[in-house]
C-alpha positions as CSV (number, residue, x, y, z in Angstrom):
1,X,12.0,-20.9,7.9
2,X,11.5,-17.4,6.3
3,X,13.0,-14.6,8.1
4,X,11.2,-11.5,9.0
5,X,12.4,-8.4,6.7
6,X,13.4,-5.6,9.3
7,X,12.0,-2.1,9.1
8,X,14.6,-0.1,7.7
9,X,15.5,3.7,7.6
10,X,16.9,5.5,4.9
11,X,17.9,8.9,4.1
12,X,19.1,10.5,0.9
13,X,19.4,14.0,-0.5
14,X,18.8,16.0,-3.5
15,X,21.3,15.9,-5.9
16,X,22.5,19.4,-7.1
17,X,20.8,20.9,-10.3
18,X,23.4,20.3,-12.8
19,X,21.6,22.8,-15.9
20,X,19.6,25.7,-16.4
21,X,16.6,26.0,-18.9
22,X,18.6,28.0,-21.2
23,X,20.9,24.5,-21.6
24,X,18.4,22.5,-22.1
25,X,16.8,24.6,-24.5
26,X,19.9,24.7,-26.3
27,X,20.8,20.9,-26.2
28,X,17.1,20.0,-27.3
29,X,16.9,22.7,-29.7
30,X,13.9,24.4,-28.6
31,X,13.7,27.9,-26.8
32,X,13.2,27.9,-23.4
33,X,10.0,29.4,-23.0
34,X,9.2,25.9,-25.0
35,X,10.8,23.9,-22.0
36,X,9.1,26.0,-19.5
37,X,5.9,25.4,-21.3
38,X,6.7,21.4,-20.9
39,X,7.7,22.2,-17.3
40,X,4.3,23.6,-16.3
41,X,2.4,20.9,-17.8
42,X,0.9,23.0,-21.0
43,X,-1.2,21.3,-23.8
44,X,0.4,23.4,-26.7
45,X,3.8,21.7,-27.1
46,X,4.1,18.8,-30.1
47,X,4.2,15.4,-28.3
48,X,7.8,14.7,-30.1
49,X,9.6,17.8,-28.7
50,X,7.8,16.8,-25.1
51,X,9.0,13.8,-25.1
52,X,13.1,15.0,-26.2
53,X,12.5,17.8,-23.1
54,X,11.4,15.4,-21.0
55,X,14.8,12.8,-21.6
56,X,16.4,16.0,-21.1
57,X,15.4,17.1,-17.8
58,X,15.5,13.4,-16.5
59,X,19.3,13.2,-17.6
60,X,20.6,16.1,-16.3
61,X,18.2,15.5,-12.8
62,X,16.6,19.5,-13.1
63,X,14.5,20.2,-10.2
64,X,12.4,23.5,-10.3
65,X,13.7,26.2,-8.0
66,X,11.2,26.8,-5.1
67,X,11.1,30.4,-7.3
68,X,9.7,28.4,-10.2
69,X,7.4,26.2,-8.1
70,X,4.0,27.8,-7.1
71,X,2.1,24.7,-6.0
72,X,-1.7,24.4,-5.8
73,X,-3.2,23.8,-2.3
74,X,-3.7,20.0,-2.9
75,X,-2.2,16.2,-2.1
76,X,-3.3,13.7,-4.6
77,X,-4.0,10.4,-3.3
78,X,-4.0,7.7,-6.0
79,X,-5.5,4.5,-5.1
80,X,-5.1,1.4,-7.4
81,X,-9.2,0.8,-6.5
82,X,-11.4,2.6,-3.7
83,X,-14.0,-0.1,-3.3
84,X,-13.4,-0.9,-0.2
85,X,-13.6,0.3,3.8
86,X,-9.9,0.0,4.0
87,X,-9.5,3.0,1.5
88,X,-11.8,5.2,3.7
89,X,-9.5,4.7,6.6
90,X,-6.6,5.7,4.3
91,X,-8.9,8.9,3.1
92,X,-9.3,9.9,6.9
93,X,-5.7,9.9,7.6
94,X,-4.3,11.7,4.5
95,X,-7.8,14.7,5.2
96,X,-6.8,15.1,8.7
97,X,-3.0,16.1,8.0
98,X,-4.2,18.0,4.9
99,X,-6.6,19.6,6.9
100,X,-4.2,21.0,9.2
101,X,-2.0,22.0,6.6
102,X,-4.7,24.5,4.7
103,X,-5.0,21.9,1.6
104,X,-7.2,20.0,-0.1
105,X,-7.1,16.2,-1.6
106,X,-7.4,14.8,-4.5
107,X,-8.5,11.2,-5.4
108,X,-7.6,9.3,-8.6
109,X,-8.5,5.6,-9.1
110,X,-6.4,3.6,-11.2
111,X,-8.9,0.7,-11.9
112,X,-6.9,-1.9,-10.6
113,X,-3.7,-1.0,-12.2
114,X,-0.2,-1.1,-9.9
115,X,0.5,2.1,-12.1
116,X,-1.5,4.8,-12.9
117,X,-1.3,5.9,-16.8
118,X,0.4,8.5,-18.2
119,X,-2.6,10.5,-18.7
120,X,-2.9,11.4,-14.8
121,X,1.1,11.9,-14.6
122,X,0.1,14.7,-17.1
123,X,-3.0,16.0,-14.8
124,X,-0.1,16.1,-11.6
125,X,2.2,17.7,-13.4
126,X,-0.4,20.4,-14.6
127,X,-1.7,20.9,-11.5
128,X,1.2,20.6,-9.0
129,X,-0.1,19.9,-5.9
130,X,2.1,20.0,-2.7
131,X,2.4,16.3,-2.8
132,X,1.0,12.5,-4.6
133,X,0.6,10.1,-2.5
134,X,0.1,6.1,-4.1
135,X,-1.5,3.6,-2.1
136,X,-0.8,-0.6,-3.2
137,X,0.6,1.4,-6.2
138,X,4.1,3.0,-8.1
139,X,5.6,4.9,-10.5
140,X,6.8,4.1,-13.6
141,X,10.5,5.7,-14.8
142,X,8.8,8.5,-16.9
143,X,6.3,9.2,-14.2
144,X,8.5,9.3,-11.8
145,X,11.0,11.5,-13.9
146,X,8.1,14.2,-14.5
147,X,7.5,14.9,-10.7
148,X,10.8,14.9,-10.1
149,X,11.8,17.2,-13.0
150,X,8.3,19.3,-11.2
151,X,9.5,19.0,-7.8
152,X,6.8,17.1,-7.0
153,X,7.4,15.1,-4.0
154,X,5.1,11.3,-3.9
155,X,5.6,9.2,-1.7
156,X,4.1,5.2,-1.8
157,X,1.9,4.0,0.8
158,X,1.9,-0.5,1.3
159,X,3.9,-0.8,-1.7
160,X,2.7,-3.1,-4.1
161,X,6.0,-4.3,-4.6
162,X,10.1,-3.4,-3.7
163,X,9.7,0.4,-4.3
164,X,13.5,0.9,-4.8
165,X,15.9,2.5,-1.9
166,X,15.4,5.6,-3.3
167,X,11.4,6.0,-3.4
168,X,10.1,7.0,-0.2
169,X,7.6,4.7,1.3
170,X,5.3,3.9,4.3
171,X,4.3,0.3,5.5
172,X,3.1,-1.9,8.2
173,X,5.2,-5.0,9.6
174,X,3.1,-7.4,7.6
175,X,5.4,-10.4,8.3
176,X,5.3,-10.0,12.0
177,X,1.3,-9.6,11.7
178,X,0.8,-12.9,10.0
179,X,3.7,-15.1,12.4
180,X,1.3,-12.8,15.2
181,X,-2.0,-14.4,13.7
182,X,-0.8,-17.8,13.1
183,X,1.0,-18.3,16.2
184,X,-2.4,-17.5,18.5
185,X,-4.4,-20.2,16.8
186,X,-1.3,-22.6,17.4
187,X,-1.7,-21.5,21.1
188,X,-5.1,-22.4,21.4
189,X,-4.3,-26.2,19.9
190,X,-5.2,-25.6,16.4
191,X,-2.8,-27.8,14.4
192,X,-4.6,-27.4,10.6
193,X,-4.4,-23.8,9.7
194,X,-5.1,-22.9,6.6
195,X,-5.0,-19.3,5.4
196,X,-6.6,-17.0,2.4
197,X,-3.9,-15.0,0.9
198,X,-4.3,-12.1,-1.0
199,X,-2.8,-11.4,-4.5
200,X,0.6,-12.8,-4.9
201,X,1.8,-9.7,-6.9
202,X,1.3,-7.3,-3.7
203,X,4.4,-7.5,-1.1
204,X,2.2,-7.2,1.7
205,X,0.4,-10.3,0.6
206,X,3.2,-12.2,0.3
207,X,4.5,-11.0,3.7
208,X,1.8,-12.1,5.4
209,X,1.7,-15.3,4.5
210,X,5.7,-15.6,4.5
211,X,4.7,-15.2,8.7
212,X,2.1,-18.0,8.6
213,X,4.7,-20.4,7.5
214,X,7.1,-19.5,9.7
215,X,4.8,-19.5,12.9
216,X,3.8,-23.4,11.5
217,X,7.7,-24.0,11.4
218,X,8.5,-22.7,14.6
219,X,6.0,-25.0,16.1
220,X,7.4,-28.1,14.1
221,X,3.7,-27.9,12.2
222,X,3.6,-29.2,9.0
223,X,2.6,-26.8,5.8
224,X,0.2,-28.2,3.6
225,X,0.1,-26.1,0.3
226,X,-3.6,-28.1,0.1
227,X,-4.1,-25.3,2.8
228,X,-3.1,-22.0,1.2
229,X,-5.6,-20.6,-1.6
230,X,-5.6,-17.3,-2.6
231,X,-8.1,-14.5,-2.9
232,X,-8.0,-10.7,-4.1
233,X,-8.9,-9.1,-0.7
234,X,-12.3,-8.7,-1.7
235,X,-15.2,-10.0,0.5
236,X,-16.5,-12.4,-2.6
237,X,-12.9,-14.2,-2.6
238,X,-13.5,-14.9,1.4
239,X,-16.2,-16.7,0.3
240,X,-15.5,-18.5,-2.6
241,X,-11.8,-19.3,-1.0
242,X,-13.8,-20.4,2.5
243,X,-16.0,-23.0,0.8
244,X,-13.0,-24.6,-1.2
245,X,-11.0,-24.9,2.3
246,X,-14.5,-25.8,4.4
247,X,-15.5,-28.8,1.8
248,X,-12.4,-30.6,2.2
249,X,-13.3,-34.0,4.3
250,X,-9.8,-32.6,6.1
251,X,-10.5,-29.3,6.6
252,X,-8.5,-26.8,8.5
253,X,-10.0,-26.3,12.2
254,X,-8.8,-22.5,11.6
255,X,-8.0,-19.9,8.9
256,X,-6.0,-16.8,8.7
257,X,-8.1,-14.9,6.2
258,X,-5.4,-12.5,5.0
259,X,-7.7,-9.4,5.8
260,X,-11.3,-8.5,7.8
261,X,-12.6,-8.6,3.8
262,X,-12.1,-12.0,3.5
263,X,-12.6,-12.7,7.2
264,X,-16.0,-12.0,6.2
265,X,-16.6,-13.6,2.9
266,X,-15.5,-16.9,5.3
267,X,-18.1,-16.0,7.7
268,X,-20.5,-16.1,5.2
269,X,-19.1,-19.2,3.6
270,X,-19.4,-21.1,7.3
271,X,-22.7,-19.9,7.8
272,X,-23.4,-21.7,4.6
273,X,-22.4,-24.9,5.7
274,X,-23.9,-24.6,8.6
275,X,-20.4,-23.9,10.9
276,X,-20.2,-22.3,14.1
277,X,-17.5,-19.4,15.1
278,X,-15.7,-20.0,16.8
279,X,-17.0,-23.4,18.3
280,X,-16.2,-25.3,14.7
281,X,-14.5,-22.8,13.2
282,X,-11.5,-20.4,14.1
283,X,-11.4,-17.2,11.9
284,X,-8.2,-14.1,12.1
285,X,-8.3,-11.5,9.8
286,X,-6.1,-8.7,9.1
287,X,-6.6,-4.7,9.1
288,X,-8.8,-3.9,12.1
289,X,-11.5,-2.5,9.7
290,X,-14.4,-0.7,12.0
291,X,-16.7,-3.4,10.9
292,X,-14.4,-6.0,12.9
293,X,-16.1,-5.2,16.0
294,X,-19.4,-5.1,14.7
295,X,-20.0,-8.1,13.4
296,X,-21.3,-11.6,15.0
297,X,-19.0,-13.0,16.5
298,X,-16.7,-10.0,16.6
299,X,-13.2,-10.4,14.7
300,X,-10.0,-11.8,16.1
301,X,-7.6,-9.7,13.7
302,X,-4.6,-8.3,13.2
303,X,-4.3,-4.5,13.9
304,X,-2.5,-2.4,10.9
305,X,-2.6,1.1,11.6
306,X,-4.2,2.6,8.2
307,X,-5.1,5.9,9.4
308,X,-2.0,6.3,11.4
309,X,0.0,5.1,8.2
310,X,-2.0,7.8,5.9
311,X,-0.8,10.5,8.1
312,X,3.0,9.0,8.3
313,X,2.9,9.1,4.9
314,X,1.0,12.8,4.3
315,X,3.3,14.5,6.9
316,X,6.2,12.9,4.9
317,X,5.6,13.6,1.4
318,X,4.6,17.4,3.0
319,X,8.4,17.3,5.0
320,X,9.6,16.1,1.6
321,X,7.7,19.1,-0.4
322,X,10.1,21.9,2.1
323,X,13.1,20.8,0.6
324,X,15.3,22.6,3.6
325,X,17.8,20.6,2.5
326,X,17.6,18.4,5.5
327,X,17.7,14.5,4.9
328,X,14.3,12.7,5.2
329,X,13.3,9.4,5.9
330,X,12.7,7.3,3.0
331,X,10.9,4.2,4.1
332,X,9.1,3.4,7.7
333,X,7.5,0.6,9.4
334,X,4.6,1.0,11.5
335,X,3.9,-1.7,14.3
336,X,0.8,-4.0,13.9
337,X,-0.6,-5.6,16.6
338,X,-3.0,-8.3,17.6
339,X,-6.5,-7.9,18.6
340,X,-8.1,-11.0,20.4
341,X,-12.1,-11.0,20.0
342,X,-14.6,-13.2,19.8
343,X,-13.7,-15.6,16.7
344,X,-11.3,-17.7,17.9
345,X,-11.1,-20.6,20.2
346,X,-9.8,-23.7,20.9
347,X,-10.4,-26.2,18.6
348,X,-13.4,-29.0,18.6
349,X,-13.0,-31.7,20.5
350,X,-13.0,-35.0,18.3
């Protein structure tokens, strides 16, 4: 059985600034209005010499002094794609806190990357907003060096994957969500489950299913891998997933789509072959998108609190940005919850 990974909180503080600009002038050879000039993010400084500044200020950890660091009125928000309602609840969260803080934000797509490419690192650093936050997406090394060296907080919302003790990071309890979805279809007699996961590379994907397995373990079910496909979190994998599990001559009496996207590519894919919910079929999806209460039947689903994580994560990476010296919080939790509706029953009588 797979145990659930505890929210845990961390706190760290800044280490001291060990050199000046004039040292690290010195030690690159280059003059220190050169290093300033790579500090502010300016175009006119040979990629070569960049590059030896930048080693430099990573080594020796040099943070610019809140003197130095006149920050543009903006959060970016990086997203690895924005196709989808679950970004727009993300949006709402991060503009409310911005909002009340006199800024503005900033969106950047990184097409579907889990990294965003060094050309926007270079755009941040220009810029120097208050704060970055990355949603289902990271830093590289370099990246992260070059906000750092900026005093650029960021902070990473649903990690992708294990964002490191020392990255600051918000999340949702996405093992306890899927044991939570899983266990109320065992509840109301369903014995084959099956489940749409979403990418295997995303933590939260993983976690999610990791609690489906362990609510079929706790109730001595049996896991059938024949069971388990997975999708991308995308509406078109639903479907496509939902008719490979539907056509089986065994198939599962209930699904735990992995999120309210898929939930609804399986709708689709039930209506198809000709499949009542929740009469024939049981359906739990995962997010509480807005369009899970608007749709026929309306969704049983998991609750993750998106707009409530977006401004955990905007009032953190702003707390971070104040650099008072005080110890902050460096990864968080939020609750989900379930939300029992109108897709889910017991199962057909045979």
């Amino acid at each position: 059985m797979t145990s659930p990974q505890p929210a845990e909180t961390r706190t760290h503080k800044r280490s001291p600034q060990t050199a000046t600009l004039a040292e690290i002038a010195r030690e690159a050879g280059v003059s220190a209005p050169t290093v300033s000039k790579v500090l502010n993010g300016r175009a006119d400084v040979a990629p070569a010499t960049r590059s030896r500044v930048e080693e430099l200020l990573r080594v020796h950890g040099y943070r610019r002094r809140r003197a130095e660091a006149t920050r543009s009125p903006l959060i970016d928000l990086v997203f690895h794609e924005l196709e989808s309602a679950w970004a727009m609840e993300v949006i709402r969260g991060v503009e409310n806190v911005a909002r009340d803080a006199g800024l503005s934000v900033v969106l950047s797509e990184s097409a579907g990357r889990l990294t965003p490419g060094r050309t926007w690192a270079d755009q941040v650093a220009a810029r120097r907003p208050h704060g970055v936050i990355l949603v289902l997406s990271g830093l590289d090394e370099s990246q992260r060096a070059l906000l750092t060296s900026r005093s650029i907080p960021f902070v990473v919302m649903d990690p992708a994957g294990d964002p490191g003790a020392d990255v600051p990071s918000i999340g949702a309890t996405n093992w306890q969500g899927g044991l939570a979805a899983t266990r109320h279809l065992v509840d109301l007699g369903h014995t084959r489950i099956g489940a749409i996961s979403g990418p295997t590379r995303m933590m939260c994907s993983r976690a999610r299913v990791d609690g489906y397995r362990a609510a079929l373990e706790t109730a001595g079910l049996p896991v059938d891998p024949g069971l388990i496909v997975t999708g991308d979190f995308h509406h078109e994998a639903g479907y496509r997933q939902g008719l490979e599990l539907l056509r089986r001559p065994d198939r599962p009496t209930a699904v735990f789509a992995g999120n309210d996207l898929q939930a609804l590519g399986l709708y689709e894919a039930a209506r198809e072959l000709g499949l009542r919910i929740p009469q024939d079929l049981s359906v739990v999806g995962f997010d509480d998108l807005p369009v899970a209460r608007w749709v026929g039947p309306p969704l049983t689903t998991v609750r993750q609190p998106l707009m409530e994580m977006a401004e955990a994560a905007a009032r953190l990476v702003l707390d971070l940005g104040r650099d008072d010296g005080s110890a902050a919080a460096t990864r968080v939790e939020l609750a989900t919850s379930l939300e029992v509706r109108s897709s889910t029953a017991a199962p057909p009588a045979h």
